[in-house]
C-alpha positions in Angstrom: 105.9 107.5 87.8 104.2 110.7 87.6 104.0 113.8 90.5 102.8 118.2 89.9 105.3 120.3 91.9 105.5 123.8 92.2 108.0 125.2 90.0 109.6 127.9 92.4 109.1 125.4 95.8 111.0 122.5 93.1 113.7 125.5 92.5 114.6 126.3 96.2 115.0 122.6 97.0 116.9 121.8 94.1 119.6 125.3 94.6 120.0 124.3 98.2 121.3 121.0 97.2 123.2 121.8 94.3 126.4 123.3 95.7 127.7 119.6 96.6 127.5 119.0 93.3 131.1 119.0 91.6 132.3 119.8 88.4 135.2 116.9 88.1 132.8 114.0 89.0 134.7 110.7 88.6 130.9 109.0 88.1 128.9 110.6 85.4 125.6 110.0 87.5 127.1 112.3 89.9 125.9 115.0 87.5 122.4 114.4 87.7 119.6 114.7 91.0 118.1 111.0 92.4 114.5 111.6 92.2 113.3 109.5 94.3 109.5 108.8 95.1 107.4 107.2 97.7 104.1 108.0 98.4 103.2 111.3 98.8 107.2 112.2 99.4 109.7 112.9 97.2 113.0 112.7 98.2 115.8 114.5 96.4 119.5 113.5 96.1 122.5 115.3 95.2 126.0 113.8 96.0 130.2 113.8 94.9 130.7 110.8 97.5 132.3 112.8 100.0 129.4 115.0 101.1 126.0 114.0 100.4 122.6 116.1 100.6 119.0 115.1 100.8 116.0 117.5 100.6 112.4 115.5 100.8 109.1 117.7 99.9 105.4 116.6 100.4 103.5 117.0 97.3 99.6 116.1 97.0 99.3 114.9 93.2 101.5 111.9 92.9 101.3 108.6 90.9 103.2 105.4 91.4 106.4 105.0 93.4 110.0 104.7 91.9 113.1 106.5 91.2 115.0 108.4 88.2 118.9 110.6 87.9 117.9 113.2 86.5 120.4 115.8 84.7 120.9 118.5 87.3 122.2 121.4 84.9 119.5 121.3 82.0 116.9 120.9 85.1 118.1 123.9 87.1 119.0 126.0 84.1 114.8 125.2 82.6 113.5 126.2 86.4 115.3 129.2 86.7 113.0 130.9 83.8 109.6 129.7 85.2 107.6 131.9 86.9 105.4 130.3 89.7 103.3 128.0 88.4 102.5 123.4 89.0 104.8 121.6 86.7 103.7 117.9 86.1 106.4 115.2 85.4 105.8 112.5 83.5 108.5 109.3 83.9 108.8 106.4 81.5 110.1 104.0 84.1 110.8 101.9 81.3 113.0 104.0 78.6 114.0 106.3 81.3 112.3 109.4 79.3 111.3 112.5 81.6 108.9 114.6 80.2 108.2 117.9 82.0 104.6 119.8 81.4 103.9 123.3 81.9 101.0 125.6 81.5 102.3 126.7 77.7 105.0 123.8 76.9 106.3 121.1 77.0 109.9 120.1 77.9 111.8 116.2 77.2 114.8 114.7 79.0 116.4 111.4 79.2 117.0 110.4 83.2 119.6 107.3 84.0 118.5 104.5 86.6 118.0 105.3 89.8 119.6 102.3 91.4 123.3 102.9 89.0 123.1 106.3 92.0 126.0 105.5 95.0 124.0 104.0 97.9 124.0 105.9 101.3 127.0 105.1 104.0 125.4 103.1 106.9 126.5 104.4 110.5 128.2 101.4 112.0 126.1 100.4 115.2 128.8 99.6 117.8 130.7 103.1 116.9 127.7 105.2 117.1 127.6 108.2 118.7 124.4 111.0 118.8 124.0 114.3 119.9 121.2 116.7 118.9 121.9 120.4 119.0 119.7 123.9 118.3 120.5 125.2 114.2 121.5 128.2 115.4 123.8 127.2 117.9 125.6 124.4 115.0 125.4 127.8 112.7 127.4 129.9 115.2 129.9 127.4 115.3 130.4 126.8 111.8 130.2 130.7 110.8 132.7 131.5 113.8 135.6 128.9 112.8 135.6 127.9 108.9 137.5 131.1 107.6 140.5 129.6 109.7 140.4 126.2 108.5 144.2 125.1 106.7 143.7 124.6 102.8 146.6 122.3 103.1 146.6 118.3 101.7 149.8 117.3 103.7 147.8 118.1 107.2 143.9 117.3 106.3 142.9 117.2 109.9 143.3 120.9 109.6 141.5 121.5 106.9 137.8 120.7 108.6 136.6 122.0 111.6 137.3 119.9 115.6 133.5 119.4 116.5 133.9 117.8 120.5 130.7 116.9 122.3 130.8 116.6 125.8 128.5 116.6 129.5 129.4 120.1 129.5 129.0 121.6 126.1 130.0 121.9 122.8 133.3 123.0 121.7 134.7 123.9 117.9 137.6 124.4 116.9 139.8 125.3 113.5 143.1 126.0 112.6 145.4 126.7 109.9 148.7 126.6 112.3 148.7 131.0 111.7 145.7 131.4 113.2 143.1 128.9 115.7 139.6 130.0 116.7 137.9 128.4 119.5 134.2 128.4 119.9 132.5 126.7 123.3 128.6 126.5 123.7 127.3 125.5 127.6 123.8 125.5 126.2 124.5 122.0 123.9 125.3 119.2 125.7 125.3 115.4 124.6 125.4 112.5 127.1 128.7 111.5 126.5 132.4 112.9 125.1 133.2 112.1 121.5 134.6 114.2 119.0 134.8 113.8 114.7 136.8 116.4 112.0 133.8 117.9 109.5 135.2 119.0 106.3 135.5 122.0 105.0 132.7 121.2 102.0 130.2 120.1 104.0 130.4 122.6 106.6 130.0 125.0 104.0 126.8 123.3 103.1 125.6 123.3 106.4 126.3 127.1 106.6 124.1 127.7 103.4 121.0 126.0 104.5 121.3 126.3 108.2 120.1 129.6 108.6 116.0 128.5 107.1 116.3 125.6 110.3 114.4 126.4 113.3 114.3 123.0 114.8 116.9 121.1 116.4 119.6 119.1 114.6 120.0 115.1 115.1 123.6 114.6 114.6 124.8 110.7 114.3 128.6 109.9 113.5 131.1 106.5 113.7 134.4 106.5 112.9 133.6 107.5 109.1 130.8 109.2 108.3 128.5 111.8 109.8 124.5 112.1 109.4 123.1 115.8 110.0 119.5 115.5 109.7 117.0 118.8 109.3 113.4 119.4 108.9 113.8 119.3 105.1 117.6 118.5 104.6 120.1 115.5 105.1 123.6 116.2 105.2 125.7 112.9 105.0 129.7 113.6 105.1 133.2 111.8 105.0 135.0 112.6 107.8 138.3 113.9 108.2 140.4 110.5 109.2 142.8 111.2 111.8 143.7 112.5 115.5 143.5 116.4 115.6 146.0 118.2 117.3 146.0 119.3 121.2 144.9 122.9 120.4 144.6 123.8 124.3 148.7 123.6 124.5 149.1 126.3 121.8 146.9 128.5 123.9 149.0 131.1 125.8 147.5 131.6 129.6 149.9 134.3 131.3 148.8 137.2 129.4 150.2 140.5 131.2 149.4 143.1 128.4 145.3 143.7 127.8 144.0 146.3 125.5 140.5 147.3 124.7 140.2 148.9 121.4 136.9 149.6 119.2 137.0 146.9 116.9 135.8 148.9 114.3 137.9 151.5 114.0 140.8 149.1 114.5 139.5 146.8 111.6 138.5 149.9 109.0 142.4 151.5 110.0 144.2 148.0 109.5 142.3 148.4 105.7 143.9 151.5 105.0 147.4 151.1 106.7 147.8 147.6 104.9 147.3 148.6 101.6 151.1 150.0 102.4 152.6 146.8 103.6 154.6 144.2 101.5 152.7 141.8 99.5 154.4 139.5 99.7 154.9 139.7 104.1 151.4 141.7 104.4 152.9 142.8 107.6 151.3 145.3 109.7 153.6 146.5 113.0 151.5 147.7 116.6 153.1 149.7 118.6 151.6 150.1 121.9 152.6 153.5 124.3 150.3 154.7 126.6 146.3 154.9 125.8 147.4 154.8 122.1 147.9 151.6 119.5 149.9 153.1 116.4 149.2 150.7 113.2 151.7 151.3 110.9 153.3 149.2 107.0 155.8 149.6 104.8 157.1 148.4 101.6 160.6 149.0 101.1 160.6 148.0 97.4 158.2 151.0 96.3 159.3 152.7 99.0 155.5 153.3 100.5 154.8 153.5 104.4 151.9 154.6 106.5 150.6 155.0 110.0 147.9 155.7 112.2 147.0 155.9 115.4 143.6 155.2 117.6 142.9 155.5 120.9 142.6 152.7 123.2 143.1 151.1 126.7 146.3 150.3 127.4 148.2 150.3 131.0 151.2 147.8 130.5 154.7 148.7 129.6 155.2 150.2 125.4 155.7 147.4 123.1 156.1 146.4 119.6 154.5 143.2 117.7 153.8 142.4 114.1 150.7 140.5 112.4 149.8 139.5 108.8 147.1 142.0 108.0 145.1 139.7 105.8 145.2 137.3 108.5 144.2 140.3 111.3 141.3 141.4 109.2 139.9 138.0 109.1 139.8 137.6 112.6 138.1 141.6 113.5 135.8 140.5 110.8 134.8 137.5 112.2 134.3 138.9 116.3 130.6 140.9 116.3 131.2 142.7 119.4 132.0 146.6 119.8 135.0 146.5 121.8 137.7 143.6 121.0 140.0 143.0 123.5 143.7 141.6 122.9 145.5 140.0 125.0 149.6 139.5 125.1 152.4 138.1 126.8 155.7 139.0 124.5 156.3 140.1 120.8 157.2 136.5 120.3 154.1 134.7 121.6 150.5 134.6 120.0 148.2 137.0 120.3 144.4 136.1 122.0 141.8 138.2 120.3 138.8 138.0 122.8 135.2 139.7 122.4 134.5 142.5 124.9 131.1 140.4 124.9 129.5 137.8 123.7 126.5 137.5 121.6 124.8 135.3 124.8 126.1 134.1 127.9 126.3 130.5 127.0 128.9 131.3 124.7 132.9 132.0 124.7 135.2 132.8 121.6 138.5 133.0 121.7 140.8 133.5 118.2 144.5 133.0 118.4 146.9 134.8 115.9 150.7 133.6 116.0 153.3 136.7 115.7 155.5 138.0 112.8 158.9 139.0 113.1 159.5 142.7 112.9 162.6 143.4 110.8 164.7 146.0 112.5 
């Protein structure tokens, strides 16, 4: 088995499949890439059994089909000090030796069998369900809702994000029971309504290589696995096993209170007002009179308080409600729009944090942020 690559094209594959690699692999030949080739394609494996990803490259100089693990460290580590130049790999399919040539050198590794590597999940035929859907539409709705999945192993339904497909759009949603973002698309639409729980891991995958797509994205799920397939990239995942919950009922609808506040100048004054608040409470207080939001924290303990106030527009009657900051500053953060508009009922019920508008009109975002109790 013998193929030339370019060092730097071999490189970029390689780091964008790399991150599912873990560092407490159960299987040793998790630690190494599945080289695997056919033709003039070389397909390139990388895997911890929960989240698999494929990368396949088109090279011109190859020799003999087969396939080879291949160390991943010692591989990416060598790569990494190449400048641009054809490497050619030369495998001894029958003592498993890897020898890699360069213009000045000459570098030896010992592979392991290709076929000791964990063979692909197989999407079950009667519980198939596919969707495809543009990158940049599956990249909004990853980037909008994985800060606020849970990190908690008692409730692993919340710690991936709600992907529903339906006649009328695409929906996502995450939660970590603090805080729930919502994310509908009108401009993805699948024939019928199904829905699956990605995991946290692989969406983050998704979210690294995502952005270098330009085509559309074949989605194909069951009841157990999920197939994202790219240009270049395969993402296989586990799926979260269970029913999520009915996020629609947490969702408060008679919201009398509105404000419209420059998001920005609400986010950068939440920064420097919670430095003041209680570590271990990080609770920020609003306090809303007139055209005027005053942002204020305290820390008895040190005996440290500030305030401040910005202008914004308010008509309802004064009120008083109290957020976690860090949780606050995620959501701002996570809204692009100028204005941010905030919508409540009662200092006890959640707050909805709403863009004053939307990147396109075939979107709508909604983020939900349950109170804190102000001590009086």
């Amino acid at each position: 088995m013998k193929f030339v690559v370019s060092s730097t094209e071999l490189l970029a594959h390689l780091q964008g499949i790399s991150k599912v690699i873990s560092t407490k692999n159960t299987l040793p030949i998790l630690d190494n890439f599945l080289f695997k080739l056919q033709g003039n394609s070389l397909e390139i494996t990388a895997s911890d059994l929960e989240s698999t990803l494929i990368t396949s490259m088109t090279l011109e100089n190859t020799d003999e089909d087969g396939s080879i693990a291949i160390p991943a460290r010692i591989l990416l580590d060598t790569l990494k000090e190449f400048s641009e130049q054809p490497l050619t790999f030369e495998i001894n399919m029958d003592n498993l030796s890897v020898v890699i040539n360069s213009e000045k050198g000459k570098f030896s590794i010992v592979g392991q069998n290709g076929i000791d590597f964990p063979a692909l999940p197989a999407i079950k035929s009667d519980k198939k369900f596919s969707f495809s859907v543009g990158a940049d539409v599956l990249l909004s709705g990853i980037t909008k809702t994985l800060f606020a999945t849970a990190d908690d192993e008692l409730r692993p339904v919340m710690g991936g994000i709600f992907i529903e497909a339906g006649t009328d759009g695409l929906t996502f949603v995450a939660s970590d029971a603090h805080k729930l973002v919502r994310y509908k698309r009108s401009d993805a639409k699948a024939d019928d309504n199904a829905s699956f729980i990605l995991p946290k891991k692989p969406a983050s995958l998704l979210k690294n290589i995502l952005p270098r797509e330009e085509n559309v994205v074949a989605i194909e799920f069951d009841d157990k696995n999920a197939f994202f397939t790219l240009a270049n990239y395969k993402v296989v995942s586990r799926l979260v096993e269970g029913n999520y919950p009915n996020y629609n009922s947490v969702i408060p609808t008679n919201n009398s209170r509105k404000i419209r506040v420059d998001r920005v100048e609400l986010l950068n004054t939440l920064k420097r007002v919670s430095v003041f608040s209680n570590q271990a409470s990080n609770l920020v207080k609003l306090e809303l009179t007139g055209n005027q939001i005053k942002v204020s924290a305290q820390d008895i303990d040190f005996s440290i308080s500030a305030y401040e106030r910005i202008n914004c527009q308010y008509e309802a009657e004064e009120m008083e409600i109290g957020f976690k900051s860090v949780f606050m500053l995620e959501i701002l953060t996570n809204i692009s729009s100028p204005d941010v508009i905030v919508e409540l009922a009662d200092p006890t019920r959640a707050g909805l944090f709403l863009p004053s508008e939307n990147d396109t009109d075939s979107e709508d975002l909604l983020m939900l942020l349950m109170p804190m109790m102000i001590n009086t």
